[in-house]
C-alpha positions in Angstrom: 69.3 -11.8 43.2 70.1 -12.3 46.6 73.7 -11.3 46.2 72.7 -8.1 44.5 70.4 -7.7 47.5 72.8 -8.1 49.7 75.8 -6.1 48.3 73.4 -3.1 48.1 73.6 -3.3 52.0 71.2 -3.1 54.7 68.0 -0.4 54.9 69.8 2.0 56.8 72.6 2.0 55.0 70.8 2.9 51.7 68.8 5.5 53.7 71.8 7.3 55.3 73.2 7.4 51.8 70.5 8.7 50.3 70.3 11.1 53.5 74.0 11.8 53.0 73.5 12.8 49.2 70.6 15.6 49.5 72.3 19.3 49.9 71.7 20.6 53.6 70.0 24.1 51.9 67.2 21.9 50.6 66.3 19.9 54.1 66.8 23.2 56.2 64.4 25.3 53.3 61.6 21.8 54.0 62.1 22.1 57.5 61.3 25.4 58.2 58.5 25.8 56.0 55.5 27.4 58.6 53.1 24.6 59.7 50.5 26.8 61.2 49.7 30.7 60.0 51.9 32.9 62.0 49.7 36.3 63.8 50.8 39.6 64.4 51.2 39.0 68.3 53.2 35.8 67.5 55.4 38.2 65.0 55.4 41.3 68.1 56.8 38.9 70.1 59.5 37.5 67.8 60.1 41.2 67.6 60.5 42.0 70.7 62.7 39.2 72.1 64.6 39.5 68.7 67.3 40.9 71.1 67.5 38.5 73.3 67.4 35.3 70.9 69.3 36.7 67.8 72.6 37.6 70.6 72.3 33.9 71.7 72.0 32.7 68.2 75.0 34.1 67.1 77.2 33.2 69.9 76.3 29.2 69.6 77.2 30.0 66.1 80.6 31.8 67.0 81.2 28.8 69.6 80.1 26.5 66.8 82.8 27.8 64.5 85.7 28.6 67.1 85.6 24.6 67.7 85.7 23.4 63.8 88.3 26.2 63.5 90.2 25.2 66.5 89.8 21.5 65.4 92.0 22.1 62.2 94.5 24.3 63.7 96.1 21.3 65.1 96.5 19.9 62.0 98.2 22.7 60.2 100.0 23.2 63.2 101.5 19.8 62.6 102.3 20.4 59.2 103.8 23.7 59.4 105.7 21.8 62.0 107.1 19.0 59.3 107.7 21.7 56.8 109.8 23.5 59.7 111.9 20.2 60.2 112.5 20.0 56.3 113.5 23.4 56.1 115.4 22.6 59.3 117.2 19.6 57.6 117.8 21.6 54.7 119.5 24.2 56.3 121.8 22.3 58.4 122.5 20.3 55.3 123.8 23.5 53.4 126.0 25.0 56.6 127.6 21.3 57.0 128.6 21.6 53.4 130.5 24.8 54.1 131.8 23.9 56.9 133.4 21.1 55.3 136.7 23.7 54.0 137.0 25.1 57.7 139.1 23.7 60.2 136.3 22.9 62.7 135.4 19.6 61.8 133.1 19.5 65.4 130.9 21.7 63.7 130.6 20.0 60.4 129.4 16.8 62.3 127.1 19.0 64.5 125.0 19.9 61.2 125.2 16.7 59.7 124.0 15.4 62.8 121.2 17.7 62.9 120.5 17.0 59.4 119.8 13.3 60.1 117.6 13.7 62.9 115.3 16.7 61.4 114.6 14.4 58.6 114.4 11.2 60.5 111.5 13.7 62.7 110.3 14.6 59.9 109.5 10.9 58.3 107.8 10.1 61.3 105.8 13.2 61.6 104.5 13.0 57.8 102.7 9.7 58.2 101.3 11.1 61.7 100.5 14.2 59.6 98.6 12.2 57.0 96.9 10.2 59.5 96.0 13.2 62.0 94.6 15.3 58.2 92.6 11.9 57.5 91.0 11.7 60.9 90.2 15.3 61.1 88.5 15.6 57.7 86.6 11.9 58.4 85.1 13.8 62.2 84.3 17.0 60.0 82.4 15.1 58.0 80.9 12.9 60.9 80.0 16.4 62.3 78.6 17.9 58.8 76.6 14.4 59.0 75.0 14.9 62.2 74.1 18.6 62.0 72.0 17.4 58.6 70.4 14.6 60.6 69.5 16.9 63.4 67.3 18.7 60.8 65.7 15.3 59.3 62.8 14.2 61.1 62.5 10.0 61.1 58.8 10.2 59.5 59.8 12.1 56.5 62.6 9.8 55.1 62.3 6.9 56.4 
């Protein structure tokens, strides 16, 4: 009993799973639920600063959004980069293997040359590109994590 206890994991562990598992539309629909009756110079007000609040609101949002955007631009960068040095190797490979009926033999060892070193880049890059699409997708889910905890207060599901 006390291994099954124990492989479960610790309190906050199960919590942050559970935490982890309910769809952010459903704690953002409890959370703003109106705790006290709203009156019309409450709603006036709202109204009039609605200007004001709604401009700021959307550019935290557009800031917001430029960052996550930005954050996975690198990484297709560095895959449109590896599919560039494939393309690269690919190409060089092909005008080696017609320069191999010329007399310019310089050349021929130029592409084949360039041929070994795109894909040689290339090899490296992959496993950096794996590692950088990994890391990227673990801090946008880090970041999806946080904004849902940001909106869970510690007396409602703890």
């Amino acid at each position: 009993e006390e291994e099954a206890v124990a492989n479960i994991g610790s309190v906050d562990e199960i919590a942050s799973q559970i935490v982890g598992e309910i769809p952010l539309s459903k704690i953002i629909k409890e959370n703003i639920k109106p705790k006290k009756k709203v009156n019309a110079f409450t709603i006036t007000l709202l109204i009039l600063g609605s200007p004001i609040w709604v401009s700021l609101l959307l550019s935290i949002f557009a800031i917001v959004l430029s960052l996550y955007v930005s954050l996975w631009v690198v990484v297709i960068s560095l895959w449109a980069i590896f599919v560039a040095l494939i393309v690269g190797a690919i190409g060089c490979l092909i005008l080696g293997l017609v320069f191999t009926f010329t007399v310019n033999k310089s050349i021929l060892i130029l592409c084949v040359s360039a041929t070994f070193i795109s894909l040689g880049l290339a090899i490296f890059l992959f496993y950096g590109c794996l590692y950088a699409s990994k890391g990227t997708f673990a801090l946008a889910k880090l970041i999806l994590k946080a904004i849902k905890n940001s909106f869970i207060k510690e007396k409602e599901y703890a």
